[in-house]
C-alpha positions in Angstrom: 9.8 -36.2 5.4 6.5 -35.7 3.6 5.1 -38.2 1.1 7.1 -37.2 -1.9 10.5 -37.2 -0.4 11.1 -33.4 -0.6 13.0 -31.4 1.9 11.0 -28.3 0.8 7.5 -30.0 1.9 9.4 -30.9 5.5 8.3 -28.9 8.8 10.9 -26.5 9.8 11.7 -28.0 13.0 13.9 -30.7 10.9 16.4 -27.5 11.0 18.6 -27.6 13.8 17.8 -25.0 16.8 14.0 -24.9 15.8 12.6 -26.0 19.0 8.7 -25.5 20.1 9.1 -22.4 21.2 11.0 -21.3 17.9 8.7 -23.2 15.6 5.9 -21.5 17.4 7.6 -17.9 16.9 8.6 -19.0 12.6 4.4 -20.0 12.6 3.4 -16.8 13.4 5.7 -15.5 10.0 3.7 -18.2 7.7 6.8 -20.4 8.4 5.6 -23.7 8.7 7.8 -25.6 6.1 11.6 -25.2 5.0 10.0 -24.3 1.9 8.4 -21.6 3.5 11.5 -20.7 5.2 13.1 -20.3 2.0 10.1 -18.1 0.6 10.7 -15.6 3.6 13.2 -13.7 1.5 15.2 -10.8 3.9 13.4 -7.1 4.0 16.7 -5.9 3.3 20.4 -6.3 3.3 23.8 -4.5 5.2 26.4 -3.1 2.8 28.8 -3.4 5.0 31.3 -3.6 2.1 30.8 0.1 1.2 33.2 1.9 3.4 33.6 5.7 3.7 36.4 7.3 5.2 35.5 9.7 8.7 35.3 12.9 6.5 33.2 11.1 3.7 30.9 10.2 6.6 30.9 13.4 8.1 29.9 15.1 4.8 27.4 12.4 4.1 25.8 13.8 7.7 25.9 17.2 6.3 24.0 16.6 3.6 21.0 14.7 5.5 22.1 11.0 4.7 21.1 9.2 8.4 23.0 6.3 7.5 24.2 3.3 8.9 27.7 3.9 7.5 30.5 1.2 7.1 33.7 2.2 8.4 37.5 0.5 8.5 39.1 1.8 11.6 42.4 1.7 13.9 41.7 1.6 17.8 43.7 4.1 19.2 42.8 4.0 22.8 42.1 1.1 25.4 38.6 0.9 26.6 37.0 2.8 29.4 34.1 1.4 31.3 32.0 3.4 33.5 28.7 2.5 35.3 26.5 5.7 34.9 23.8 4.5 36.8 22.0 1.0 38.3 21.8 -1.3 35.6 23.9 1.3 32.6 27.0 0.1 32.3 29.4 3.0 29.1 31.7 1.5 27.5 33.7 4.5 25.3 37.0 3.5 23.4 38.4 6.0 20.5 39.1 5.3 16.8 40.9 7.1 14.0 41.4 6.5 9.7 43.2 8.4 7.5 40.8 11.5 7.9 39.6 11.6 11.7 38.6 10.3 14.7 35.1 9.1 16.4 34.2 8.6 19.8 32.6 4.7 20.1 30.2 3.8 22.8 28.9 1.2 24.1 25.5 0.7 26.6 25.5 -2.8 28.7 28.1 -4.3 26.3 31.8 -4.7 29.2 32.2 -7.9 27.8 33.6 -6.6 24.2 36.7 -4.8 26.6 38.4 -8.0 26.1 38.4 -8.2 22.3 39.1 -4.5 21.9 42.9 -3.2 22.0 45.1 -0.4 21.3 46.4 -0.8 17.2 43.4 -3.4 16.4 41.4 -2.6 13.1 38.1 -3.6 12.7 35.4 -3.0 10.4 32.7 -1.1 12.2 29.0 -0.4 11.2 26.6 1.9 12.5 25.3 5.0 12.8 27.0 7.8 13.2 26.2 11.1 14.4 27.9 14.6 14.6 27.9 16.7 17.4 29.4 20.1 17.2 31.4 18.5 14.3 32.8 15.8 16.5 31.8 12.5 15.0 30.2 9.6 17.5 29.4 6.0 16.9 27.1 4.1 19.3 26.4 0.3 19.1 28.2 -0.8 16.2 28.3 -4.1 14.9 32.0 -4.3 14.6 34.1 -7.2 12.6 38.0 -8.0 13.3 39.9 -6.4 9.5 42.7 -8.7 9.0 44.9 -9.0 6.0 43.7 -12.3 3.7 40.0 -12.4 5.7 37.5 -12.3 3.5 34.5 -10.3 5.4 30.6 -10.5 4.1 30.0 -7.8 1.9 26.2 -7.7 2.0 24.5 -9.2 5.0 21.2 -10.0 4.6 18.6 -8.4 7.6 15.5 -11.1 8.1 11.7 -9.4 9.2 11.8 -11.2 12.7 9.0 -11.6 15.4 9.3 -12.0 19.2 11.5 -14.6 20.3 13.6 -15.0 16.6 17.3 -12.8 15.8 19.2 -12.4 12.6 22.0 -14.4 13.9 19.4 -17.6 14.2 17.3 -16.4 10.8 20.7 -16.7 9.1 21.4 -20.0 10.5 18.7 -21.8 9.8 18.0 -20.3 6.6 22.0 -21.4 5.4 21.1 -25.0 6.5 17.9 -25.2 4.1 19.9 -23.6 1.5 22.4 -26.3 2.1 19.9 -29.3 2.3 17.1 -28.1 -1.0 19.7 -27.0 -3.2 18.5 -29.6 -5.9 14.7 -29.1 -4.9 14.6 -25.8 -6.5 13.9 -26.8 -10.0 13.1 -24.5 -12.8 9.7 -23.6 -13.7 9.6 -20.5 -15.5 8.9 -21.0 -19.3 12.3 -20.9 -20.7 11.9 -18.6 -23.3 10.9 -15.8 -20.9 14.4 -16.6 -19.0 15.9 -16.2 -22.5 14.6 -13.1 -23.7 14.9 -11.3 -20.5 18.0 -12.7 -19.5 17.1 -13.9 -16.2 18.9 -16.0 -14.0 17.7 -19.4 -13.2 15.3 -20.4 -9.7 18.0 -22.5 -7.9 20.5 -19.3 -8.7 18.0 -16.7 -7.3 16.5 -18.2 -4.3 20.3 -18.3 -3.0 21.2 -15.5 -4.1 18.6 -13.8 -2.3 19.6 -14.9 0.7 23.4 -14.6 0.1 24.3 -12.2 -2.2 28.1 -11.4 -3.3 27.5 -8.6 -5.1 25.2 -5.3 -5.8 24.6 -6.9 -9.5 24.1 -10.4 -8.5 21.4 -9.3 -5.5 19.4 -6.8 -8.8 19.4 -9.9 -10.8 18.4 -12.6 -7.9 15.6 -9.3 -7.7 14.5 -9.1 -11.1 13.8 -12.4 -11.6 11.5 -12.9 -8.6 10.1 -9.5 -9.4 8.8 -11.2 -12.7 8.4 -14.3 -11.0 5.6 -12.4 -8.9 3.8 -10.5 -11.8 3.6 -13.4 -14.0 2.1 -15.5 -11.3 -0.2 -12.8 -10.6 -1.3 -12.1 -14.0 -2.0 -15.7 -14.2 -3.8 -16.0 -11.2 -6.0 -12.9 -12.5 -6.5 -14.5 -15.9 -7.7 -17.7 -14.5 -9.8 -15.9 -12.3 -11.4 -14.1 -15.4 -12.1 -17.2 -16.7 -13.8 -19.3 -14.1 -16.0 -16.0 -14.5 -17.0 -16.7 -17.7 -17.8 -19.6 -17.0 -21.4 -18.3 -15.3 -24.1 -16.9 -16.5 -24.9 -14.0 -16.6 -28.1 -12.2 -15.8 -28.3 -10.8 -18.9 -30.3 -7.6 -19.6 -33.1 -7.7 -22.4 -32.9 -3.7 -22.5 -30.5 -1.0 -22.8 -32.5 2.0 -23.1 -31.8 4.4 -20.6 -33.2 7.6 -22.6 -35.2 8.2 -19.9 -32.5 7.9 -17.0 -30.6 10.5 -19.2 -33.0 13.1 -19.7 -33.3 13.3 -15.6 -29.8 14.0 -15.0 -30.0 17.9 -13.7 -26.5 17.8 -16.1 -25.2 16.5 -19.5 -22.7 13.6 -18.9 -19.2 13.6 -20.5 -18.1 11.9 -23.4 -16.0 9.8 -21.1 -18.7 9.2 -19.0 -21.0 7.7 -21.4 -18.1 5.8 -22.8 -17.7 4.0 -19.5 -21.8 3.2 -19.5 -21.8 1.6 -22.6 -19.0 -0.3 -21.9 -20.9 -1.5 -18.3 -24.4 -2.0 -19.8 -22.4 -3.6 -22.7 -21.1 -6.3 -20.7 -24.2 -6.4 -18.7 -26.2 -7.3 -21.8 -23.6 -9.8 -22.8 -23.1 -13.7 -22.2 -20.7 -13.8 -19.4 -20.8 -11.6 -16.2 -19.8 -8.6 -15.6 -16.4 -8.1 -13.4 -15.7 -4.7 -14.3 -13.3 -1.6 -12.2 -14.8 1.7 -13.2 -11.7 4.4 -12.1 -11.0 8.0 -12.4 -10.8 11.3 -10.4 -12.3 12.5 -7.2 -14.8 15.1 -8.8 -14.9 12.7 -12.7 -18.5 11.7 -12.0 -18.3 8.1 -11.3 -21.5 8.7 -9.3 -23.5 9.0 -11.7 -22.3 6.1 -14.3 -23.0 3.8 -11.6 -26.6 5.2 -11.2 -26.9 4.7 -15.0 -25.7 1.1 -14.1 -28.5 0.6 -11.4 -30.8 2.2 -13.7 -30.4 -0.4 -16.1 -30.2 -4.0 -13.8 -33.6 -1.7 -12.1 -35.7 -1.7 -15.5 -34.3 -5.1 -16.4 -36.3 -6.4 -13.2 -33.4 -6.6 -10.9 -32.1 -5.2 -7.7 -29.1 -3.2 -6.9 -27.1 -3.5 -3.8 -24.1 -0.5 -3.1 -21.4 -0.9 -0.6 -20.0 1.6 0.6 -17.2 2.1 3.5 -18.2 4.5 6.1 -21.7 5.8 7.5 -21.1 9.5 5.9 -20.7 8.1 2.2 -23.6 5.4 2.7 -25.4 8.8 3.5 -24.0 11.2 0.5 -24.7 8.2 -1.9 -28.5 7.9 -0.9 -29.4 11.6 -1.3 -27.6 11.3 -4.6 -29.9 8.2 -5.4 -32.5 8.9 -4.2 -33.2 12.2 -5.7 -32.8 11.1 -8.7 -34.3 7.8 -8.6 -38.0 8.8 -7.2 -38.4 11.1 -9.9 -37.9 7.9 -12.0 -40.2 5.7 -9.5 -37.5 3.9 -8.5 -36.8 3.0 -4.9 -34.2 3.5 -2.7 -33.5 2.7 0.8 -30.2 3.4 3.4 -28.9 0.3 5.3 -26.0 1.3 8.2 -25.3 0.1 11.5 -27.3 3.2 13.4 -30.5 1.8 11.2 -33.7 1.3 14.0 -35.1 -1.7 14.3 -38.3 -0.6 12.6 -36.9 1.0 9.8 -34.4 -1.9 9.4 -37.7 -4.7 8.8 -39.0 -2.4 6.4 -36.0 -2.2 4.4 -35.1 -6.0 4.8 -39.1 -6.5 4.0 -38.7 -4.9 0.9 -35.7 -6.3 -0.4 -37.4 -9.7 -0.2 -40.6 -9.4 -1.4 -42.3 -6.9 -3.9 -45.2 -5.1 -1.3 -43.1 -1.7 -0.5 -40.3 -3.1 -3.0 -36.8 -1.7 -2.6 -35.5 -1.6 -5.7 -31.6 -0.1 -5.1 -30.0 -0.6 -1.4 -27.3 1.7 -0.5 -24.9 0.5 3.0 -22.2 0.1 4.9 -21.0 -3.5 6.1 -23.9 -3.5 7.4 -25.2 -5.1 4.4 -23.2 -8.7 5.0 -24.7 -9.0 8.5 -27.0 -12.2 9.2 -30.3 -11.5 7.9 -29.8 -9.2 5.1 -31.3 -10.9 1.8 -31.9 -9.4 -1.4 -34.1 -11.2 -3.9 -33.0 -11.0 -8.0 -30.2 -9.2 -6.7 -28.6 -8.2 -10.3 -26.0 -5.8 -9.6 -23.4 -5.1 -6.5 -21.3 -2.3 -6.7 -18.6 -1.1 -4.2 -17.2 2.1 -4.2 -13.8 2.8 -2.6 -13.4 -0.7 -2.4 -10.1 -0.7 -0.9 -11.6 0.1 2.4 -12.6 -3.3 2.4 -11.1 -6.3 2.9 -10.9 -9.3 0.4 -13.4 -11.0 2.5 -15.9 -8.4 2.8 -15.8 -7.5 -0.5 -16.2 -11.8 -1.1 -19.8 -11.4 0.8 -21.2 -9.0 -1.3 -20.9 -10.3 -4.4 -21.8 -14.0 -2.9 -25.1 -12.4 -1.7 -26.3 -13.8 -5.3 -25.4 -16.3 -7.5 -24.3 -14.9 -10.7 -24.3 -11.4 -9.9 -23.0 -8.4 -12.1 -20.2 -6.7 -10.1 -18.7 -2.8 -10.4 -16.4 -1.7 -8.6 -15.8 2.4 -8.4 -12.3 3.2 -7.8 -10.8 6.6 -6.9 -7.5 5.7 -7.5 -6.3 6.1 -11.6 -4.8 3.2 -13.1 -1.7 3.7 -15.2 -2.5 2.8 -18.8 0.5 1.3 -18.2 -1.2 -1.3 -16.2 -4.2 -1.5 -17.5 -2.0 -2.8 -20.5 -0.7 -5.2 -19.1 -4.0 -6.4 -16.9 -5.7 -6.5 -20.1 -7.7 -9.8 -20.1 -7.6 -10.3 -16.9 -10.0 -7.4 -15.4 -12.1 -4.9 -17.3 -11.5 -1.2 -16.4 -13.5 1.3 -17.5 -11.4 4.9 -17.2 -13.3 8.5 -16.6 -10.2 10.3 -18.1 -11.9 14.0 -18.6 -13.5 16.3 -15.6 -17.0 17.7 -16.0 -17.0 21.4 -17.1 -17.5 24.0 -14.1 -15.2 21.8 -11.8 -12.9 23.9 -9.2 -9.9 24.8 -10.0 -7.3 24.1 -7.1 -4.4 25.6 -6.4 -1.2 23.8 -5.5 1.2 25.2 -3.4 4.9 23.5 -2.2 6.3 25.6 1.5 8.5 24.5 4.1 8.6 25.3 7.8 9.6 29.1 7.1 5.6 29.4 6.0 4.2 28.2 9.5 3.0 31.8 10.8 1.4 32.4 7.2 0.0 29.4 7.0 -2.0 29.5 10.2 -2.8 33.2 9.4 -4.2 31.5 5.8 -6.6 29.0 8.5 -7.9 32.0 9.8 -9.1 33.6 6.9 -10.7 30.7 5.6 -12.5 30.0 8.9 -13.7 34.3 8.7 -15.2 33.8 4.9 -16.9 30.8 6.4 -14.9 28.0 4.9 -13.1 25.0 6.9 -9.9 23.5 6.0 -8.5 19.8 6.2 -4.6 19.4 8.1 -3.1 15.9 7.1 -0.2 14.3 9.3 1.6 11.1 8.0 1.7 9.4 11.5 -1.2 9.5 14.2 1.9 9.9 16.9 5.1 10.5 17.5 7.7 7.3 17.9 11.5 6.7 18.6 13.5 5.9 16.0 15.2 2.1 17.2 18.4 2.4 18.1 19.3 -1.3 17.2 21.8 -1.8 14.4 21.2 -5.4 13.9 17.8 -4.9 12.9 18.6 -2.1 10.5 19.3 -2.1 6.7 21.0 0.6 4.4 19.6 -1.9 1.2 15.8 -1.9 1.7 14.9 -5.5 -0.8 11.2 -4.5 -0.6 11.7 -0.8 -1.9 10.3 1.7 1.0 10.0 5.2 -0.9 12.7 5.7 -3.0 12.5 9.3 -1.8 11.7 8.8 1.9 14.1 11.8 3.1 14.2 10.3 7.2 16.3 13.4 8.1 12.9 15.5 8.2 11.1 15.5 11.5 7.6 13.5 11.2 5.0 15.6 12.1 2.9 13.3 14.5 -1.2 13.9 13.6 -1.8 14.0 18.2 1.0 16.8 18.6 0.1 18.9 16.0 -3.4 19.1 16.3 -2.8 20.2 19.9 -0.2 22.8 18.3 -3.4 24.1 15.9 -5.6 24.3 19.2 -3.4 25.8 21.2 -2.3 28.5 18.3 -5.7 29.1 16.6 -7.5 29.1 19.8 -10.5 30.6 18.8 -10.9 28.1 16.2 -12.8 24.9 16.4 -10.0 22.2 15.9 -10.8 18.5 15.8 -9.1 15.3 15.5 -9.4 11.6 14.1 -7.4 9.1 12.8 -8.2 5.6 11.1 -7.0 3.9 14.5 -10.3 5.4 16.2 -13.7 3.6 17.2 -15.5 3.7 14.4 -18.9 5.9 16.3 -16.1 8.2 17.3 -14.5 8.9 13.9 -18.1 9.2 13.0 -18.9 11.5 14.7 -16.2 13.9 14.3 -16.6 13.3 11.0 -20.2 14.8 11.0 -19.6 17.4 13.0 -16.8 18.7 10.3 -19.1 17.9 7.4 -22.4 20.2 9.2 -19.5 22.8 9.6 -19.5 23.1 13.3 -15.1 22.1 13.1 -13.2 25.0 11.7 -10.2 22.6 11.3 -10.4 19.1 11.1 -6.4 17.6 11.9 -6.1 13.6 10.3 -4.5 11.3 8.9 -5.3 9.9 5.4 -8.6 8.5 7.0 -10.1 11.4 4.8 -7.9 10.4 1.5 -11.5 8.9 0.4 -15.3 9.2 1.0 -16.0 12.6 2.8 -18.0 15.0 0.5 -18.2 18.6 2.2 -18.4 21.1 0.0 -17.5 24.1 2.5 -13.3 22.6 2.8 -11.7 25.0 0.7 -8.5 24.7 2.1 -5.9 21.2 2.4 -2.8 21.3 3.9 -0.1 18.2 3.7 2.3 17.6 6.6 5.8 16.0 5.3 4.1 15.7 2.0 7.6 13.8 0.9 6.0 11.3 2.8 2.7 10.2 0.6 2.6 9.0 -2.7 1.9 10.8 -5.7 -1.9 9.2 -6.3 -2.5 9.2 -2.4 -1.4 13.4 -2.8 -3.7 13.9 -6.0 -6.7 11.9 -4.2 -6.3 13.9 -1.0 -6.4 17.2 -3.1 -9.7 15.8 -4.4 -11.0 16.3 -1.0 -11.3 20.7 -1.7 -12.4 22.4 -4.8 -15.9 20.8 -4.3 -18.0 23.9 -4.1 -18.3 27.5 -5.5 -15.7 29.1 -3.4 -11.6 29.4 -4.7 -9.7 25.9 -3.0 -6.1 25.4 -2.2 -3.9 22.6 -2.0 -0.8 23.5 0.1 1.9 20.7 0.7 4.6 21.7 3.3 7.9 19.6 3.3 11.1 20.4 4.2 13.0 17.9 2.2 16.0 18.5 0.2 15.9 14.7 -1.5 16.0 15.6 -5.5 13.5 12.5 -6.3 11.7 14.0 -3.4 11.0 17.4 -4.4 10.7 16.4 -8.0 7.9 14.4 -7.2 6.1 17.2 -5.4 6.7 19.6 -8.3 5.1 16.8 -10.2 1.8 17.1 -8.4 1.8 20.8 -8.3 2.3 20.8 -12.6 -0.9 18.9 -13.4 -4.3 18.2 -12.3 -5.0 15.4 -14.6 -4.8 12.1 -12.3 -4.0 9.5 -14.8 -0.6 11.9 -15.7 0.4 11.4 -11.9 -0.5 7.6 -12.1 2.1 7.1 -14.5 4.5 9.0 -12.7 4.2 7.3 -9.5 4.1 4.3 -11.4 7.5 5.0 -12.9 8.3 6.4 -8.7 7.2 3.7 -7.4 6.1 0.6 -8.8 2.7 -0.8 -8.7 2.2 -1.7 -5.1 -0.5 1.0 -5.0 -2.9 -0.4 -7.7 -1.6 -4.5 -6.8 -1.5 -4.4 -3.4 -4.2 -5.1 -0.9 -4.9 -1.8 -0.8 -4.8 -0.8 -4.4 -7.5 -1.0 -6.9 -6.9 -4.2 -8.9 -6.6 -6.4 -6.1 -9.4 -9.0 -6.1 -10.4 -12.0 -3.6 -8.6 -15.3 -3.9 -5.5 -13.4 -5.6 -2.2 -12.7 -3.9 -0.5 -9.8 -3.4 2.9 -8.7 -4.3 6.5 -8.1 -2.0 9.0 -7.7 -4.3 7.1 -6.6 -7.7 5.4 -3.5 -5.5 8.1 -1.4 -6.1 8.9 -2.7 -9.4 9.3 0.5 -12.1 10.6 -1.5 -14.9 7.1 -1.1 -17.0 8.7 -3.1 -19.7 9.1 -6.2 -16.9 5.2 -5.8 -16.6 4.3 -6.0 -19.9 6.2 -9.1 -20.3 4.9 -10.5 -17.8 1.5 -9.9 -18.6 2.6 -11.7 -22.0 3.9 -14.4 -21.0 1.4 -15.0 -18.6 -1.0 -14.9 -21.8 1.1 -16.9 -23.7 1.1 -19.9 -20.7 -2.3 -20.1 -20.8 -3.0 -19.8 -24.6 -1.3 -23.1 -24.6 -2.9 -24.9 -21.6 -5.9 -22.6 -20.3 -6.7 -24.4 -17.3 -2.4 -25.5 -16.4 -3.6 -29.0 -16.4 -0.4 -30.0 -18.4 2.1 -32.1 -16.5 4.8 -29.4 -17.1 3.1 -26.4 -15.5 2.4 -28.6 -12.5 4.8 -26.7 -10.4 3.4 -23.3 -12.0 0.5 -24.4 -10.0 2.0 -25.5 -6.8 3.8 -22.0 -7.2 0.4 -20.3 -7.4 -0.9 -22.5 -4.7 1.8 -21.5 -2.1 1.6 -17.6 -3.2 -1.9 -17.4 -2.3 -1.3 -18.8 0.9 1.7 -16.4 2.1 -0.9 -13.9 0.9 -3.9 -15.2 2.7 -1.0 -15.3 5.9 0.2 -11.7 5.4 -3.7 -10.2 4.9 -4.7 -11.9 7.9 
């Protein structure tokens, strides 16, 4: 037992059947304590209690459901066994309800002959599968239906690792319940319970993990759901305010007159909104923390060389970060045509740099002979060795290519540096909302004049010939065209029913329509080679080596690849003006912001651009959501949309755009679409720490511990 007596603090092998082996296997899952244990809520649950009749199944199959499927049925013949081959042992046995009959089998299972008989009913789930109308059943998990035995409704299904099952997860996880019952102690504010009606901690954490009912498990959700975003907003607040605590390099002048009258174009109203507000806060007191988000095609560029302009003339340097070799590249012909004309500048830092050139640069960053005034890289910029003098300003743009700590270097190059980060991805005003206090975000909500229109177009499979035909064309006028696969291969779908959920607690895609084949990015591009053979048709994928993705990647962007086949390693970054043409495999597989980014990707030169997405799905949310990105262009109108899809996973998460180091991440609250449940969240988290800014107070002592241990699953899950 630890110091202060509590069962949550103890290590988990105080649980019976956690040996070394099995404490070793809970470890690798962040499960060190049986608080931990506790904390590792299920992914998702089995409603086994939902039980459709044979011909409500069947129907269901029809229609595309995939199942598993709860079923009470009658054996109606004695088992057969019957070895197939070496080591494949069938076991087939038939049942029948009210409306039908299905054929069960067994693989490698004999030993269940003896507990199966003629006129036993048993509740069976599975999944079941027609073939030429005849209904089949393989590996069920299969539960003896006797009058006056109560059966588990909703069973909960654990994320596992090697050496752990759900048969043990549930185990142990019913002894800790049974042994911390009084350790979980309330430490929400109890107003916010009130108002909102949620249950209390000790009621939730067990109700997680043992749910009765469909309402009692949305409740148990909710509440950690707000749980999650009020810790968060709290963390992000406190964040803010250890911030403002520096100071700031503050800059004397604010004239950039000159910087404006250079541009080759006149910015947009919402662009020089969002440079005010930046050279605004850089002129200010504290320092500068700011997201500046909007469009693929808004102009974000150039704000962010109207920030550099600014720390520049103020006597400071500016370092840009930037994710791949390409963009490092497109952002220093950007800056540095405009910038010499202003006799400022700039130099390019990547991992291909020479030697030579690479002193020079590092030279001039240092020292003012041959003085680099803005430095544009990749990663390359945190390697040993790299350090910039009066470094003022640090800007990343696409920053979710980075990781928390990478993102941690930069801005720790300098002490009390001014930080931007550019984002691609539109927040909700939603969110911003409720982030408000927390994170500055400056929005580019209008597109400059004379941007591409793109056209949006929703097919299915019946389109394939035309489609290819469409390739052709655009390769004969010149013009290449992006193909984008969900998946970089093909993979079975696991056949093992203990592992699988019909109740998914973390929220996959509400409209993930399964019954549509996944079109594998390795297959198809050998399809497209094969078919438009006197095209140039390349491949890459984020799992590549990073010289080899480069390099495909130049070879698309200096137009010698006609089609360029990929995953969503192209969502961000690539700037080639000649794509006119994107098309989206199993588009009902992508978000509605990841969709609306991709398009972003075309409609970047002179020539007409198109945007086809090809699904096959038949989901209603599914095909709403597509029509949704077809009816408008205007990215913050889709942000809300997914928002109210999906939750806020996309602009929370690790990979989303508010996101920043030291801060956790969310589970539950990613696929959160109550916006109401985030406002008050965000209020209440204001409202804490109105009363006690720092939580030094004795009573949000376990607000803090709750922070603390948040953090730490997060740090766990991100590494």
């Amino acid at each position: 037992m630890n110091n202060n007596g509590s069962m949550l603090g103890r290590d988990v092998s105080c649980l019976r059947g956690v040996g070394e082996a099995r404490k070793k296997a809970l470890s690798k899952m962040g499960i060190e304590t049986v608080g931990d244990l506790l904390a590792c809520y299920p992914r998702g649950y089995q409603n086994r209690g939902d039980t459709s009749t044979l011909l409500e199944i069947k129907e269901k199959l029809i229609d595309g459901e995939r199942g598993p499927f709860s079923a009470i049925l009658t054996i109606s013949s004695e088992p057969k066994v019957n070895m197939i081959r070496r080591g494949m042992v069938l076991m087939k046995v038939r049942a029948f309800d009210e409306t039908g009959s299905v054929e069960i089998t067994w693989f490698n299972q004999q030993y269940l002959k003896d507990q199966i008989h003629t006129g036993d009913t048993f509740r069976f789930f599975g999944r079941f599968t027609a073939e030429r109308s005849k209904l089949q059943l393989n590996s069920p998990i299969m539960e003896k239906y006797q009058e006056g035995v109560t059966l588990p409704d909703i069973v909960p299904v654990y994320p596992l690792t090697s050496g752990l099952n759900q048969k043990f997860m549930a185990s142990i996880t019913a002894e800790a319940l049974r042994l911390c019952g009084r350790e979980l102690l309330e430490y929400m504010p109890t107003c916010a319970l009130e108002e909102l009606r949620l249950p209390t901690y000790a009621y939730t954490v067990y109700n997680i993990h043992r749910p009765t009912t469909l309402s009692v498990l949305e409740s148990a959700k909710r509440r950690l759901v707000f749980d999650e975003l009020y810790l968060l907003f709290l963390s992000m607040a406190l964040g803010k305010t250890a911030i403002k605590k520096k100071n700031a390099k503050k800059l004397e002048s604010a004239n950039i007159s000159e910087f404006l009258s250079a541009l080759p174009f006149k910015m947009t109203g919402a662009q020089l909104r969002s440079v005010n507000e930046i050279i605004g806060n850089m002129s200010g007191e504290t320092l500068m923390n700011r997201i500046l988000t909007g469009d693929v095609g808004s102009g974000k560029t150039a704000v962010a060389e109207a920030a550099a302009y600014a720390a520049v003339k103020n006597g400071y340097r500016v370092a840009l970060m930037v994710p791949t070799e390409i963009l490092a590249l497109q952002h220093y012909e950007s800056f540095s045509t405009l910038f010499d004309k202003l006799g400022i500048r700039c130099a390019c830092l990547t991992g291909s740099t020479k030697k030579r050139e690479r002193e020079l640069i590092l030279s001039g960053l240092t020292g003012d002979r041959n003085r680099i005034d803005i430095v544009i890289g990749t990663h390359a910029l945190l390697t040993e060795g790299v350090e910039i003098c009066d470094l003022g300003l640090a800007i990343i743009d696409e920053q979710h290519r980075f990781g928390v700590n990478q993102r941690a270097a930069l801005f720790e190059k300098a002490k009390n540096v001014h930080s931007l980060v550019m984002s691609a991805t539109p927040i909700p005003r939603t969110l911003t909302l409720a982030a408000y206090g927390s994170i500055d975000v400056s929005r580019i909500d209008e597109l400059p004049s004379g941007r591409q229109k793109i056209d949006t177009f929703i097919v299915n499979e019946s389109f394939r010939d035309r489609l290819n035909g469409f390739i052709i064309k655009q390769a004969e006028e010149g013009h290449q065209t992006y193909v984008v696969c969900p998946a970089v291969e093909e993979s079975a779908e696991t056949a093992d029913i203990e592992n699988a959920a019909n109740i998914e607690l973390f929220g996959v895609d509400i409209t993930l329509d399964n019954s549509v084949p996944l079109k594998a990015a390795t297959a198809h591009a050998d399809y497209l080679a094969d078919t438009l053979s006197d095209l140039n048709v390349a491949f890459v994928h984020g799992k590549m080596k990073s010289a080899e993705k480069e390099r495909v990647m130049n070879e698309f962007s200096e137009g010698n690849v006609d089609v360029l086949v990929s995953t969503t390693v192209i969502e961000v970054g690539v700037n080639v003006p000649n794509a006119t043409l994107m098309i989206v495999e199993n588009a009902e597989r992508f978000g509605l912001s990841q969709l609306h980014q991709l398009r972003g990707r075309v409609g970047r030169g002179d020539a007409k651009s198109y945007f086809v997405l090809v699904s096959d799905s038949k989901n209603p949310e599914a095909v709403s959501r597509l029509r949704a990105v077809k009816s408008t262009t205007d990215g913050f109108e889709i942000a809300e949309y997914d928002l109210q899809m999906r939750g806020p996973g996309d602009f929370f998460g690790e990979s989303g755009t508010i996101r920043q180091h030291g801060q956790m991440s969310l589970r539950l609250a990613a696929t959160c679409r109550d916006t109401a449940l985030i406002e008050r969240a965000s209020y209440y988290a204001n409202k804490t720490l109105a009363d006690d800014p720092h939580l030094t107070k004795e009573s949000n002592r376990k607000i803090n511990d709750k922070l603390a241990a948040l953090e730490k699953m997060s740090e766990h899950t991100l590494n």
